[in-house]
C-alpha positions, 0 to 999 in steps of 0.5 A: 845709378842713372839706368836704375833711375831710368828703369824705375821711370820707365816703370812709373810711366808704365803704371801711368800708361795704364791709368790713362787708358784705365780712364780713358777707354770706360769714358770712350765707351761711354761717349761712342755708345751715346754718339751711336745712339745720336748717329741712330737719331739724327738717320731717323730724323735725316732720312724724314727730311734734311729740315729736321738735321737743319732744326737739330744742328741749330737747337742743339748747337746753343743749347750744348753751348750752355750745357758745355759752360756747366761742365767747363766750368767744374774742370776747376775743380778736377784740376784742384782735386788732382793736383791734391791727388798728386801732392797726398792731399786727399782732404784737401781734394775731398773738400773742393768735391764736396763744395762742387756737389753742393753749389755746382746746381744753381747755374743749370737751373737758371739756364733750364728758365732760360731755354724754356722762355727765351728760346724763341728769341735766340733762334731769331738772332741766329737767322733760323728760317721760319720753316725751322725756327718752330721746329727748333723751338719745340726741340728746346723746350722738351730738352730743357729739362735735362738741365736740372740734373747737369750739374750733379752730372759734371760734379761727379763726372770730375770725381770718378775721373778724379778717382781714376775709376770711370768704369760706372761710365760704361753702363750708363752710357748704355742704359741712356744710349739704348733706351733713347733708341728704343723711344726714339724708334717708338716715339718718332715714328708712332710705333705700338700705339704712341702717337707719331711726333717726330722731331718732338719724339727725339726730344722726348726719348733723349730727355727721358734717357738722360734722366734714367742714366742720371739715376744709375749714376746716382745709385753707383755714387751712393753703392759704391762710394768707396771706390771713389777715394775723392769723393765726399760723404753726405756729411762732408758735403751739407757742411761744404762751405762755398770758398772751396767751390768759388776758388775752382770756379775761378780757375774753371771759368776760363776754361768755361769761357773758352769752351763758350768761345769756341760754341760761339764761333760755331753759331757764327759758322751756322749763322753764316751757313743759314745765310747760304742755304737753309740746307747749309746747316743741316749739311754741316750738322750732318759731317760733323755728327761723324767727326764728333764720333772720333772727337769723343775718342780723342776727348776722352784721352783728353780727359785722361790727360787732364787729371794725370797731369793734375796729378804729375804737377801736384807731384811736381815731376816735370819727366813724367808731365811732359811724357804724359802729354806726348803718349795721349798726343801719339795715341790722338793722331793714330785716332785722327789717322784711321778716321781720315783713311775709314771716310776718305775711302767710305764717303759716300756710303757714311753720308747715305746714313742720314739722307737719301738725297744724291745732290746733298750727298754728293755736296758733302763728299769733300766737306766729310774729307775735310772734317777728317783731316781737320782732326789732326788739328783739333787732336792738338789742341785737345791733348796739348790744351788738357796737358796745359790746363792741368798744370793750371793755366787756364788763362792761356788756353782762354787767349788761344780761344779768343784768338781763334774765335775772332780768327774763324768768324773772320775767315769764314766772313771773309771766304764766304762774303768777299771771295765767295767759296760758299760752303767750301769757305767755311770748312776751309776757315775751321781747319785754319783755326784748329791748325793754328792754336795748335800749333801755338798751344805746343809752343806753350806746352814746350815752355812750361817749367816746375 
């Protein structure tokens, strides 16, 4: 009688193998085909000058801030919609989808005023030089308008990943991904009769992409929303009442404030390094482009991790939770792994892709190292913090955040201004940050109880 139980465990966890990656690898296409597309427009800007990688790492790093606290904060509703999903409460699911569509719109509109106005003044308070606070304006504001489709984005992000079908992903990342290049290509550097406008140029081709990928993701919900078996019809949705929304929005929030957390203490990292050299920034924009590329593998197993433990919660099956969360956590490190042994042996050849200037790659060798192994940290934190989230402890994962936060700023504080290890000194606070919440996130992770 227990080997049969176990068998059809083993079973069932296949089965759950197979969804993890069956959302897991469209969605990693999707954001490899975009940080491509990123890596393509950073070495078009890097190899212009390293003032255009500093105005990009700072423009971008608040402004992603903000997009990021949109799609933290629908995280709510995909833990809510899984949880239904586990318990064959499809309704139930169906009417925390359709109150998210319907009211997850007002917070990107009040951001996209926001960055169109007041950029200038957050550019000011971040310490941006005024070689690079123009620059940095002008980037924000030709983007800001990708706010306004954000939150029809995140609301049915959270529904295909909810459904289990994120194939659509794949295609819209390479319509957005491989338009963006070709303006860029057109736009930067004045090809087939457009005018040359460079930093402006990149901004334009991103903006005009996130759009033209914004409408095919419109056109696949409307085509084929069957597939989508939470998604919610037009109807479902006008009559959407806003507790639903309120209710995932409380539970979202926190992992919003987390995230707002962890993009904080990163502007204090970039804030710091402007008060080194107004190349710091540019250098540290420049090795995390490349970890951001095996971030998003390991996010995506993420994102995987979240809804199946949604659902395993839901279905109240502690075995299958727990397995869930050790299989995407062994898939992560291998990740981690071949990023570490690719960069540790290809340094200098990965850094030639966004400058040409020996001094500033040969800086950079050690801190490209670092980023790698600092992976196996941040692997952690995101599989093991998705697994908790899906259960719906959101607040713990906020703590761990706080923690981290105050705990990084310090650290970098203290070995940048005190034991003067310049650039070095921050690299070696995000390793100790990302290595220690996760560490103190397994400990929860092992505690948890249905």
């Amino acid at each position: 009688m227990e080997k049969m139980a176990d068998i059809c465990f083993n079973a069932g966890m296949s089965e759950y193998k197979k969804k993890l990656l069956k959302i897991s690898v469209p969605i990693i296409l999707s954001n490899l085909i975009a940080q491509v597309q990123m890596l393509i427009d950073r070495i078009f800007l890097g190899r212009m000058s390293i003032l255009y990688m500093s105005a990009v790492g700072n423009a971008t790093a608040p402004v992603w801030t903000t997009l990021s606290f949109v799609y933290s904060l629908s995280m709510g509703a995909s833990i809510l919609i899984s949880q239904s999903v586990g318990a064959n409460d499809i309704n139930k699911g169906k009417d925390y989808a359709a109150s998210m569509v319907k009211y997850h719109n007002i917070l990107p509109v009040l951001l996209f005023l926001f960055w169109m106005f007041l950029s200038p003044v957050v550019f000011k308070l971040m310490g941006v030089s005024e070689n690079v606070i123009d620059l940095c304006v002008t980037y924000t504001r030709i983007y800001a308008p990708v706010f306004l489709i954000v939150g029809l984005g995140a609301s049915y992000s959270v529904i295909f990943q909810s459904s289990n079908y994120t194939k659509p992903l794949v295609a819209y990342g390479l319509i957005r991904s491989i338009l963006n290049v070709i303006l860029d290509y057109v736009l930067i550097f004045g090809h087939f009769g457009f005018p040359r406008m460079e930093l402006a140029g990149a901004a334009l081709g991103t903006t005009i992409a996130e759009y033209a990928g914004a409408l095919y993701l419109l056109y696949v919900s409307i085509a084929k929303r069957k597939l989508f078996f939470t998604s919610p019809g037009l109807k479902r949705i006008l009559r959407a009442e806003i507790i639903p929304y309120l209710r995932s929005a409380k539970l979202g929030v926190n992992t919003a404030l987390e995230d707002l957390l962890w993009n904080f203490g990163n502007l204090m990292i970039i804030r710091i390094l402007n008060t080194i050299d107004e190349k710091a920034a540019g250098i540290y924009s420049m090795v995390f482009t490349v970890e951001v590329i095996f971030v998003v593998v390991i996010g995506a197993i993420g994102n995987g991790t979240l809804t199946l433990t949604g659902e395993a919660t839901g279905a109240k099956d502690l075995k299958l939770y727990r397995r869930i969360v050790l299989t995407a956590m062994k898939w992560s490190c291998l990740v981690s792994a071949a990023a570490l042994i690719f960069v540790s042996i290809f340094p200098r050849q990965t850094l030639s892709l966004f400058t040409t200037d020996k001094e500033v790659i040969e800086m950079s060798v050690l801190f490209i190292i670092l980023v790698m192994a600092n992976l196996f940290g941040k692997s952690g934190n995101i599989i093991i913090g998705s697994g908790i989230r899906g259960y719906g402890d959101t607040r713990w994962m906020l703590f761990t955040q706080i923690l981290g936060t105050v705990g990084v700023i310090l650290l970098a504080c203290l070995f940048v201004f005190v034991l003067k290890f310049g650039m070095l000194g921050v690299f070696a606070a995000v390793l100790v940050d990302e290595a220690s919440r996760a560490g103190i996130n397994a400990i929860r992770f092992w505690r948890i109880r249905f």
